[in-house]
C-alpha positions in Angstrom: 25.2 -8.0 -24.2 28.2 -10.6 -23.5 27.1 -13.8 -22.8 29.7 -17.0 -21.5 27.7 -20.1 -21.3 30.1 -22.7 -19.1 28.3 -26.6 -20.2 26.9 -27.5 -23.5 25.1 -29.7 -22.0 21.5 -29.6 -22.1 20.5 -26.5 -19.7 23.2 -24.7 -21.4 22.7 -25.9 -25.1 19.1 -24.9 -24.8 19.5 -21.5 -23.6 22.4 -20.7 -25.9 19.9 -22.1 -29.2 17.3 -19.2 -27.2 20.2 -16.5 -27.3 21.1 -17.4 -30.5 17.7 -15.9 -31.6 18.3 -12.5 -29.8 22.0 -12.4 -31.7 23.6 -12.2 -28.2 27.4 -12.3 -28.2 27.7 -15.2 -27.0 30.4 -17.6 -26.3 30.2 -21.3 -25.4 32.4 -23.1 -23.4 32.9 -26.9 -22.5 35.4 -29.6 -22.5 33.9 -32.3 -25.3 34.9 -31.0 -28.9 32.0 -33.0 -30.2 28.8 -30.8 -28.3 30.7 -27.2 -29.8 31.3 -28.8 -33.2 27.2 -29.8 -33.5 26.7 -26.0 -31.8 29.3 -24.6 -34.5 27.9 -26.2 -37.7 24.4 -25.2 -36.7 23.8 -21.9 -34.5 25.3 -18.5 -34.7 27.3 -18.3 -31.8 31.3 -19.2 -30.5 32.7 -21.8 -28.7 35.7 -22.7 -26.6 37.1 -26.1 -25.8 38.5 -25.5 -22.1 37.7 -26.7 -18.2 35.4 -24.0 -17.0 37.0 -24.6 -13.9 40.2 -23.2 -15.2 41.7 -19.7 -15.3 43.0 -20.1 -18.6 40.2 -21.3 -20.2 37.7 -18.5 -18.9 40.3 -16.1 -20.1 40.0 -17.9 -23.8 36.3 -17.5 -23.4 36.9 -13.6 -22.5 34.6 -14.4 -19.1 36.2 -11.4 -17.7 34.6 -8.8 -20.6 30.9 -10.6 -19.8 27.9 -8.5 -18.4 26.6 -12.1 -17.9 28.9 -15.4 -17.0 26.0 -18.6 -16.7 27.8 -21.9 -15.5 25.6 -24.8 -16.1 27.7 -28.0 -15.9 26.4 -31.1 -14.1 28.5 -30.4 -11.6 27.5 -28.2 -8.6 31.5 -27.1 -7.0 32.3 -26.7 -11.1 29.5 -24.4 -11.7 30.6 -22.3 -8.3 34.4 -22.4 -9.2 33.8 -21.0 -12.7 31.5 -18.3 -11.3 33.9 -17.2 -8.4 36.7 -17.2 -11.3 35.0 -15.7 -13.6 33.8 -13.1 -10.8 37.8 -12.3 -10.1 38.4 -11.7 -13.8 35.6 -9.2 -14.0 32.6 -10.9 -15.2 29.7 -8.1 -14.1 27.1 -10.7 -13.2 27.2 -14.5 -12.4 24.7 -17.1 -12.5 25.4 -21.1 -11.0 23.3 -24.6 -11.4 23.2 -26.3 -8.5 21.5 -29.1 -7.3 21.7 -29.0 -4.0 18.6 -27.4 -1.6 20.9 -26.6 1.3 22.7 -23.8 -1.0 19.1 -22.0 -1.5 18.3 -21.0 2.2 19.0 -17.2 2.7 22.7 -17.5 4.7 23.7 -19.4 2.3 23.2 -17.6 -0.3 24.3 -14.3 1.4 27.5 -16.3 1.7 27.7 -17.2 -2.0 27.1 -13.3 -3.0 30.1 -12.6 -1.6 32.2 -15.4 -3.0 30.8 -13.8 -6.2 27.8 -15.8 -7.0 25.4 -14.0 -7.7 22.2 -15.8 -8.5 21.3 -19.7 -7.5 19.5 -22.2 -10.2 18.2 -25.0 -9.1 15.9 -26.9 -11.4 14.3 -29.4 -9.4 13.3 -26.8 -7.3 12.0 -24.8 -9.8 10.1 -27.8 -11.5 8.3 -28.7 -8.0 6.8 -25.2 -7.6 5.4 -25.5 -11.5 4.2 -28.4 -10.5 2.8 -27.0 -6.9 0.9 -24.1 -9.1 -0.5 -27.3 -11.6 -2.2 -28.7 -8.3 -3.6 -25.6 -7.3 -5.8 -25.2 -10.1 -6.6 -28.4 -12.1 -8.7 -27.3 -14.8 -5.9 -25.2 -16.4 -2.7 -26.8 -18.2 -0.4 -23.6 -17.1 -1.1 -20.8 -15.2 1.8 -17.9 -14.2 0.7 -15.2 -11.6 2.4 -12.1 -13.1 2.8 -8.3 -11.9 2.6 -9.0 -8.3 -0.2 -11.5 -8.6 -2.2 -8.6 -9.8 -2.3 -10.4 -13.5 -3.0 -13.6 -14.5 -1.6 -15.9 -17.4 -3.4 -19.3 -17.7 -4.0 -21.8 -20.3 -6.1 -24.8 -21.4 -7.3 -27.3 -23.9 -10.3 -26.2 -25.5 -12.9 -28.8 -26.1 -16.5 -29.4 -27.8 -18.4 -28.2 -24.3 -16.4 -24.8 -24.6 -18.6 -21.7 -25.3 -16.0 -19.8 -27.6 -14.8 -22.7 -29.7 -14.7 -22.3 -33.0 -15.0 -18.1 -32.9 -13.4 -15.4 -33.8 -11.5 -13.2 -31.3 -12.9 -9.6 -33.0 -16.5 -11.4 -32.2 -15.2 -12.6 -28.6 -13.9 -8.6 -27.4 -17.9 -7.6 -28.4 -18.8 -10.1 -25.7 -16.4 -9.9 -23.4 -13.9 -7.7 -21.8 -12.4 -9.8 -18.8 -10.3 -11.5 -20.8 -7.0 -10.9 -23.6 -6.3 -14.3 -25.7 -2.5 -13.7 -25.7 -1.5 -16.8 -27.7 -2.6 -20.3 -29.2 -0.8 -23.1 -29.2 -1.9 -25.0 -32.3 -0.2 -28.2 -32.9 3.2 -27.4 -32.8 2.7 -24.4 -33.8 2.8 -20.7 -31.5 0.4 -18.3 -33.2 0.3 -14.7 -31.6 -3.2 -14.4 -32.5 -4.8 -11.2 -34.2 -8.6 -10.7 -34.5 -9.2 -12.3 -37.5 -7.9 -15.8 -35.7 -10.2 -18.5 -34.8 -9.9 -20.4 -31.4 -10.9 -24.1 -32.7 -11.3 -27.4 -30.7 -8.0 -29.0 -29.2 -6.1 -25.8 -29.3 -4.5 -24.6 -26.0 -5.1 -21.2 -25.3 -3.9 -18.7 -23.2 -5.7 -16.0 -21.7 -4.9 -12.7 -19.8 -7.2 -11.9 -17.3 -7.2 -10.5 -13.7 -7.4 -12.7 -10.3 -11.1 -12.2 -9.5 -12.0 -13.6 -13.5 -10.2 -17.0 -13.2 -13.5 -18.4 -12.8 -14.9 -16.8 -16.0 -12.1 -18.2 -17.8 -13.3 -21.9 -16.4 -16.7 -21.4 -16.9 -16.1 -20.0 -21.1 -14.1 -22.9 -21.5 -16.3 -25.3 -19.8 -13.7 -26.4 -17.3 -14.6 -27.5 -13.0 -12.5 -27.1 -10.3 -11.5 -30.2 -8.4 -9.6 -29.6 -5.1 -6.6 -31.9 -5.0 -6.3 -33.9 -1.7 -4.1 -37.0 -2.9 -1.4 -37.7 -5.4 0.8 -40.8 -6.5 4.5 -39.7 -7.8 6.3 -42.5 -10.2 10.1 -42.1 -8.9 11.7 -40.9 -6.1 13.2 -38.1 -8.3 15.1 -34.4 -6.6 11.9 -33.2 -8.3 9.6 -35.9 -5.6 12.0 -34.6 -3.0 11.7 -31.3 -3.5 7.9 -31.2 -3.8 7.2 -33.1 -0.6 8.9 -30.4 1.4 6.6 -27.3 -0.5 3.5 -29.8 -0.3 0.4 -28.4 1.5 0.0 -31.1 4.4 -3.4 -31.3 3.1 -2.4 -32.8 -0.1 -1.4 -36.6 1.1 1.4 -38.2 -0.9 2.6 -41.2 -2.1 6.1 -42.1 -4.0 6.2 -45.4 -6.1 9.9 -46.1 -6.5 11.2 -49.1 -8.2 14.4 -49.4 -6.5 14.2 -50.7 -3.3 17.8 -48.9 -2.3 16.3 -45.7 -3.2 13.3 -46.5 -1.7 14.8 -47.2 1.5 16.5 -43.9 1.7 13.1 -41.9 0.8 11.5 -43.4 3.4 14.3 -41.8 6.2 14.2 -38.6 4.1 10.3 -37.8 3.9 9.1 -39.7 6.9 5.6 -38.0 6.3 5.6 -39.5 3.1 4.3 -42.9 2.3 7.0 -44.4 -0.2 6.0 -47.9 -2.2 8.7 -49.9 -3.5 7.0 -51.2 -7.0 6.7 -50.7 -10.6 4.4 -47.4 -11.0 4.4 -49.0 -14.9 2.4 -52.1 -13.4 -1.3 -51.8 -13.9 -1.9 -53.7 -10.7 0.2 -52.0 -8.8 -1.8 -48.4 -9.1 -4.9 -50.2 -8.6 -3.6 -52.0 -5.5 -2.7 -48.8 -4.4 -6.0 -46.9 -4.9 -5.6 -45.0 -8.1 -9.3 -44.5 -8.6 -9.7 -42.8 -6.0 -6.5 -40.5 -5.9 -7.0 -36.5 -7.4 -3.5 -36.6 -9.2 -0.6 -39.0 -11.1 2.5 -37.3 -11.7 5.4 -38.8 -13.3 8.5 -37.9 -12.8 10.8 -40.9 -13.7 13.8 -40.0 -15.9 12.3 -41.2 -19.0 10.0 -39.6 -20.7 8.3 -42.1 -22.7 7.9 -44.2 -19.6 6.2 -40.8 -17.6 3.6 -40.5 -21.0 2.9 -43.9 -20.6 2.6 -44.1 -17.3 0.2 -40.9 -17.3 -2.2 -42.4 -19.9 -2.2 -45.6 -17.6 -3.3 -43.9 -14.8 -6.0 -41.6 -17.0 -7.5 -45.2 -18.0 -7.6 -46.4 -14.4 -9.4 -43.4 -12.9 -7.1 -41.1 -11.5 -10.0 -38.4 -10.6 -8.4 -35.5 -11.9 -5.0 -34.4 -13.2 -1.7 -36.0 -14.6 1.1 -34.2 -15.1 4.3 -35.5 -16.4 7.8 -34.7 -16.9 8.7 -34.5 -20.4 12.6 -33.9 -20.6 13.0 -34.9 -24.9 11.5 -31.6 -25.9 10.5 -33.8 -29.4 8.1 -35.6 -27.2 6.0 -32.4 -25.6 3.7 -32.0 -28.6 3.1 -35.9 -28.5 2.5 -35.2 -25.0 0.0 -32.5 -25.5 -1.8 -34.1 -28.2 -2.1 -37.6 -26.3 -4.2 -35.1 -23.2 -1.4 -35.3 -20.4 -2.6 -32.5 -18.6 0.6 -30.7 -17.6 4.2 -31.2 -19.1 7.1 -30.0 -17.1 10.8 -29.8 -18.1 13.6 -28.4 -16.5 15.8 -27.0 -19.3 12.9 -25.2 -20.2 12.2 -24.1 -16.9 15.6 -23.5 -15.6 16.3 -21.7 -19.3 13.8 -19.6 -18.9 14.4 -18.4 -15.0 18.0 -17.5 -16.5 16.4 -15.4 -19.6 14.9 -13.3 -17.8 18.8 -11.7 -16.7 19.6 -11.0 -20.0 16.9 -8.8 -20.7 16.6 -5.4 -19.9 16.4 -4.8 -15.7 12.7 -3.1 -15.9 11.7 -6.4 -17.5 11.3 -8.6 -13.8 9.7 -12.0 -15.2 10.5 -14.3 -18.6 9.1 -17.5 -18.8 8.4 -20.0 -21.7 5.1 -21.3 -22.9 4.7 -24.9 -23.5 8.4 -24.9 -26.0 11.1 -22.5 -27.3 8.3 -20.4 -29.3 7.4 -17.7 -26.8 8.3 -15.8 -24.3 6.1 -14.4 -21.3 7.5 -10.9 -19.7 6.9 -8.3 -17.9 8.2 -4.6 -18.6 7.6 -1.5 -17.0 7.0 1.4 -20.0 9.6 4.6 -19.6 8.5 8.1 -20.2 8.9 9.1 -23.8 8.8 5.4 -24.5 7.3 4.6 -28.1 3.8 3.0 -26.6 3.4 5.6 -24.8 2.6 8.3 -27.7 -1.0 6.7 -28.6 -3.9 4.1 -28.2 -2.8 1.0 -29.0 -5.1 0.5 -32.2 -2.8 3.9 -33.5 0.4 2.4 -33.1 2.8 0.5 -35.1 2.9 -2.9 -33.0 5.2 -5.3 -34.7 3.6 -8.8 -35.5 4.7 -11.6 -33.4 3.9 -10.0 -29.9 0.8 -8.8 -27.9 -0.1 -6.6 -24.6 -2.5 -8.6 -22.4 -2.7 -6.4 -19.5 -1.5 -3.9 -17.5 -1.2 -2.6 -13.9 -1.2 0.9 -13.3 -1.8 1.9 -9.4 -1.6 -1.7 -8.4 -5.0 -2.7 -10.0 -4.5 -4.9 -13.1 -6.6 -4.4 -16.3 -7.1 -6.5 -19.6 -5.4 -4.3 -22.7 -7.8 -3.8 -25.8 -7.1 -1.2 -28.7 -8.4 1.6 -26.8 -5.9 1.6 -24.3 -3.1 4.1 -24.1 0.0 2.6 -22.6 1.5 5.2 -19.6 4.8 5.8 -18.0 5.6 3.4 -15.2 3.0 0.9 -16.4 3.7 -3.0 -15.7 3.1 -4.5 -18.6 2.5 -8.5 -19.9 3.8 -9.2 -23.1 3.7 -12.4 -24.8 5.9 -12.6 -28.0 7.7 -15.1 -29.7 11.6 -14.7 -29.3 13.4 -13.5 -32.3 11.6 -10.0 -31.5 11.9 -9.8 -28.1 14.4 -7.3 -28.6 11.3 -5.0 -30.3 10.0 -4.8 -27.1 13.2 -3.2 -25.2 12.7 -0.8 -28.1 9.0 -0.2 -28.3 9.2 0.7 -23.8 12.0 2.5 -24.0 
């Protein structure tokens, strides 16, 4: 596949290091010499110096020859110029960043379809409804309804209290059968875990399992459910903005934002918000404003020391039940993990991933990343004739680095053990780390 990446910035630099993986074709293109040459000397992939903007330079960057054009500049009318150029030259599918809400409502988007956009990004959008699903169940650091809502992907921090620490998963499948451990998160490290591998304390796991076994999941892993009625947001972020419009009105909110300008302008924006101009950093601010008795902290301050900080602050004063902070310096999201910041959003990572998942094949409907770059979570849908399809899983050739977690098959959704034989027209979940991604287009057909 032909890929044109307009902005090296740090959307686009992260999804090109991702492609470079796959060994895409893949071409670069921004206007600072300095980002390609770091790209050049250190990823397999080209790049062109050139205005995305401009005819000439999408021409350079053969735009017109792409099955994909992905414009992910800062800049919202750059990203839809390049895309409506690149359209006109004969790029077969476009993708633009934008950061404004307005351009997400259906007419508008009909309108950009026909100016040849064809898909909308908007990360802060994106990064409120991760952090919407964080709320909704406390207890788990991730959680990804997949296949229609019919499978479910969730993860946690396993801890002393949790009944399968320190076992084996070949001993686990003899107890139980609700559940598939699709991958551990040890450290920095991703393992794709066979059953020889040992789930040990402080390792954040992720299970497959179906809707109605969510609570199972808790329960093995000694977590509670907590319903979330109150939160405190550090900075008046897009992300802030864009959460208080998709916020239940049960959940009451309030923004700490330290400059009083911006804070002025929240307040006519969300006028069912309650916006605090202050220091979230202050320790007598949170208490002044009641942070022992509020569910949730969530930082999301454009610095991502100050949002770890912050979140450990607020874990020391008593926030009841979750922090979750955005973590932009991908360096910092092990530190994160290991410090027990409950959830860790990012947009690259986010935004990356909702783009990934157009490169790969059309069957495959969802990609989505895991805590870093490591692994990929997708969905396929198994062809007839396809490889998995010719035995029971324990009988086939499955290449290392990837596992089946479930199914659905008749719109029920089942947990995948070595007994199971893989059909035609089965919706698969796949986890897998991404330099073999392209195994699994082979192995469904």
């Amino acid at each position: 596949m032909k890929i044109v990446i307009a902005g090296a910035g740090e959307v686009g630099t992260h999804l090109a290091k991702m492609l470079s993986k796959e060994k895409q074709d893949i071409i670069l293109l921004d206007t600072k010499v300095e980002k390609l040459q770091w790209i050049d000397a250190n990823y397999n992939l080209m790049t062109v110096v050139g205005d995305p903007s401009s005819f000439s330079a999408l021409k350079r960057a053969e735009a017109g020859k792409a099955d994909l054009f992905i414009a992910v500049t800062p800049t919202d009318d750059k990203n839809i110029t390049a895309c409506m150029l690149a359209s006109k030259l004969g790029a077969q599918k476009t993708v633009a960043r934008i950061d404004n809400y307005e351009y997400m409502l259906p007419e508008n988007r009909a309108f950009f379809k026909d100016m040849g956009v064809d898909e909308l990004i908007y990360p802060e959008m994106l990064a409120a409804e991760e952090i919407l699903n964080a709320l909704k169940i406390t207890w788990a650091r991730k959680w990804f309804s997949l296949c229609n809502g019919k499978l479910i992907l969730v993860s946690t921090k396993i801890r002393e209290n949790s009944s399968i620490a320190n076992s084996k998963l070949w001993d686990l499948t003899k107890e139980h059968n609700f559940y598939h451990v699709s991958a551990i998160k040890r450290k920095d490290d991703i393992i794709i875990p066979r059953g020889s591998d040992e789930i040990l304390i402080n390792d954040i796991v992720y299970f497959t399992t179906t809707p109605e076994h969510l609570n199972d999941i808790r329960d093995i892993t000694g977590k509670r459910d907590i319903t979330v009625d109150s939160i405190i947001i550090l900075g008046g972020s897009r992300i802030a903005i864009q959460l208080a419009r998709i916020l239940p009105d049960s959940i009451s909110m309030k923004i700490i934002e330290q400059d009083y300008e911006k804070s002025l302008k929240l307040a006519e924006r969300l006028p069912d918000a309650y916006i605090v101009h202050g220091d979230a950093r202050e320790t007598d601010l949170l208490i002044e404003e009641g942070i022992k008795n509020i569910d949730a902290f969530i930082a999301l301050s454009d610095n991502s020391e100050t949002n770890i900080l912050s979140c450990l602050t607020a874990k020391k004063l008593g926030v009841k039940t979750k922090t979750i902070a955005e973590v932009e310096n991908l360096q910092f999201i092990s530190t994160a993990e290991s410090l027990d910041i409950g959830s860790i959003i990012n947009k690259k990572i986010i935004a990356a991933s909702k783009i990934y998942q157009l490169l790969i094949d059309t069957d495959i409907s969802d990609a989505r990343c895991l805590a870093t770059t490591d692994a990929e979570v997708v969905e396929v849908i198994a062809k007839e004739d396809a490889k998995i399809t010719k035995g029971k899983i324990k009988e086939l050739d499955i290449p290392k680095g990837l596992t089946l977690g479930g199914l659905v098959r008749d719109g029920v959704g089942q947990i995948i053990n070595g007994d199971t034989q893989i059909k035609a027209n089965d919706r698969v979940l796949i986890v897998c780390v991404n330099d073999i991604l392209h195994k699994v287009e082979k192995l469904f057909g």
